[in-house]
C-alpha positions as CSV (number, residue, x, y, z in Angstrom):
1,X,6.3,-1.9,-14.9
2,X,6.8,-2.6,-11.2
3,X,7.8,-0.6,-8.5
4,X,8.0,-1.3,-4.7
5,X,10.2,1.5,-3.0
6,X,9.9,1.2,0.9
7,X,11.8,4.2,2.6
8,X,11.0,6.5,6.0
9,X,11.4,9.4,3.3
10,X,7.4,11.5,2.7
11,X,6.0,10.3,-0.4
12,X,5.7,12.4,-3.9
13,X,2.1,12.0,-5.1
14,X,2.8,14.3,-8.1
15,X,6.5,12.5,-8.4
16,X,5.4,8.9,-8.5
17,X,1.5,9.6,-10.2
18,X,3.9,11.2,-13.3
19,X,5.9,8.0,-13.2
20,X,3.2,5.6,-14.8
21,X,1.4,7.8,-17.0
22,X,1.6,7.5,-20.7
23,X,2.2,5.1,-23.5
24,X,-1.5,2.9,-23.4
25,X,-2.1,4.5,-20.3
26,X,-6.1,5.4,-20.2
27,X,-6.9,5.3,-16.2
28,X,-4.8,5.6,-13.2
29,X,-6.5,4.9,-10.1
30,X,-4.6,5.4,-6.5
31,X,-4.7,5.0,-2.8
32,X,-2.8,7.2,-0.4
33,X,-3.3,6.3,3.2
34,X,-2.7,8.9,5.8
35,X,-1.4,8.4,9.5
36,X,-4.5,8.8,11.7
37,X,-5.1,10.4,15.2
38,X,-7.3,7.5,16.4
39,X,-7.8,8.0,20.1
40,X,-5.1,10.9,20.2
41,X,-2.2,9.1,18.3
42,X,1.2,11.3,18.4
43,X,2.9,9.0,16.6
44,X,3.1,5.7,14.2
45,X,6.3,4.1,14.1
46,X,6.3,1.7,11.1
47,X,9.3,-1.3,11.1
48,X,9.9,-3.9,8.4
49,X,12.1,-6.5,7.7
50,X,14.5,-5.4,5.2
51,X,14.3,-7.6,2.2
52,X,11.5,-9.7,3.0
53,X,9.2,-6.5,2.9
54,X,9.8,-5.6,-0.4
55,X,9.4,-8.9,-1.9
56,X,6.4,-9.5,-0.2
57,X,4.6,-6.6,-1.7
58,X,6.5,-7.4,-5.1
59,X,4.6,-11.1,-4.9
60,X,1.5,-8.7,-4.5
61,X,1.7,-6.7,-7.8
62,X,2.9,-9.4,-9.3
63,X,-0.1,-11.0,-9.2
64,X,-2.1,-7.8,-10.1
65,X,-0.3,-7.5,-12.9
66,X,-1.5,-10.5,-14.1
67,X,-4.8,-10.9,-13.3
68,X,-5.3,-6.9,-14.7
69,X,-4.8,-5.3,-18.1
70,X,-1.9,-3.0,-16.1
71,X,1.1,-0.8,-17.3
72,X,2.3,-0.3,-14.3
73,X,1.9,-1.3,-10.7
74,X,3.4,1.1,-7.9
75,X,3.2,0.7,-4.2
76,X,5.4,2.8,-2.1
77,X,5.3,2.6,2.2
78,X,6.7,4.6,4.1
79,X,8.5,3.6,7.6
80,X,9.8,4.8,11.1
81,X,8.1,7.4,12.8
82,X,5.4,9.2,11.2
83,X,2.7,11.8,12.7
84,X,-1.1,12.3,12.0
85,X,-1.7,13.6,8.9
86,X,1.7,12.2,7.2
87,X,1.5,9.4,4.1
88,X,2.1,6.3,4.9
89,X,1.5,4.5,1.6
90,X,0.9,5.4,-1.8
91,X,-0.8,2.4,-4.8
92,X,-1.3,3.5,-8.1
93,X,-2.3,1.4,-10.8
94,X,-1.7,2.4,-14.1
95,X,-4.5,0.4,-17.1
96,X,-5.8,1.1,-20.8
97,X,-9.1,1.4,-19.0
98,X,-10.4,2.9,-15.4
99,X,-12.1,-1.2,-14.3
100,X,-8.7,-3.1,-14.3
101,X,-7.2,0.3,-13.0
102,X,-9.3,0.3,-10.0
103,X,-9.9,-2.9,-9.3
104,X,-6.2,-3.5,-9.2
105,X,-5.3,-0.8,-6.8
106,X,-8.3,-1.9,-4.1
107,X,-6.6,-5.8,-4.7
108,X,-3.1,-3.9,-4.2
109,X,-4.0,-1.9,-0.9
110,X,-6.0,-4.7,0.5
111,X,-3.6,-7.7,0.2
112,X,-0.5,-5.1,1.2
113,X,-2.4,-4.8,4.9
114,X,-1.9,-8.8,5.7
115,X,0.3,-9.6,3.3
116,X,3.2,-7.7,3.8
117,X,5.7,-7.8,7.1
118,X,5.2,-4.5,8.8
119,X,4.5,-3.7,12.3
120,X,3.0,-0.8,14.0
121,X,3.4,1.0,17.3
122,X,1.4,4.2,18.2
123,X,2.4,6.4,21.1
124,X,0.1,8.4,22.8
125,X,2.1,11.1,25.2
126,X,4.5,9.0,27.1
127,X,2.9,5.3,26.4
128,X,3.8,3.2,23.5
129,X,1.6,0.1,22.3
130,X,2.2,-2.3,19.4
131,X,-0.8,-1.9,16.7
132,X,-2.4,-5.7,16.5
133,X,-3.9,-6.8,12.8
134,X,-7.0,-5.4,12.4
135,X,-9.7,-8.5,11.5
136,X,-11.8,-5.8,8.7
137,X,-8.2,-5.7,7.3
138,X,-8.0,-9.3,6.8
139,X,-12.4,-9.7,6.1
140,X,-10.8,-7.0,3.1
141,X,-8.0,-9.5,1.5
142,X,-10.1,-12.6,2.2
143,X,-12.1,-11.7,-0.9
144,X,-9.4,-11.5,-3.4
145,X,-7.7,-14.8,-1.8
146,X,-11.1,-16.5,-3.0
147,X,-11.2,-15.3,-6.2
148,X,-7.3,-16.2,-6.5
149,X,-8.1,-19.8,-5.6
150,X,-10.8,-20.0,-8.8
């Protein structure tokens, strides 16, 4: 089981964890990435395109899905404006056993930060600035791309 929701609504930890548990479920490993207040942040605005978003990170647990022993795949991103503290973006992975569980959520929250169209702006006070990739962000995915190519 798949499921990409991308939505400026907070996300359910309890909600969404309950989701993929059960059945030949042994392990479920997740990620849940809060808004930070780097350098006095007020605000993260997250935009996506519509669409193109969703099957961009679809594409991404796809391929988790079938490189790990999973039951279910989950990644849900929030957008529009968010403040520190507030999730962003919840993976969970959902395997018979904790390895492919974990493995596939790191592969799932690494590839989603270059992989997927979003784009960031943080205001601080009265000054607004678009968030450029971060190159530890795609360092991160470059490791999985190389073992995808094997």
């Amino acid at each position: 089981m798949i499921r990409i929701h991308v939505s400026p609504q907070p996300i359910d930890l309890l909600g969404e964890t309950t989701k993929v548990e059960g059945g030949n479920v042994g392990a479920v490993a997740s990620f849940c990435g809060l808004v930070r207040a780097d350098d006095g942040v007020d605000v993260l605005e997250l935009e996506h395109y519509p669409g193109a978003t969703e099957a961009a990170l679809e594409r991404i647990a796809r391929t988790a899905t079938q490189r790990w022993s999973l039951q279910a795949a989950t990644i849900v991103h929030r957008v529009g404006p968010m403040r520190p503290g507030e999730r962003i973006v919840l993976v969970i992975t959902a395997a018979p056993h904790r390895r492919d569980a974990l493995d596939a959520c790191a592969y799932l929250i690494d590839r989603l930060k270059t992989d997927a169209p979003f784009w960031k702006r943080e205001t601080r006070g009265l000054e607004a600035r678009w968030v450029e990739a971060r190159a530890s962000d795609t360092e991160a995915a470059s490791r999985w791309r190389a073992d995808d190519a094997k």
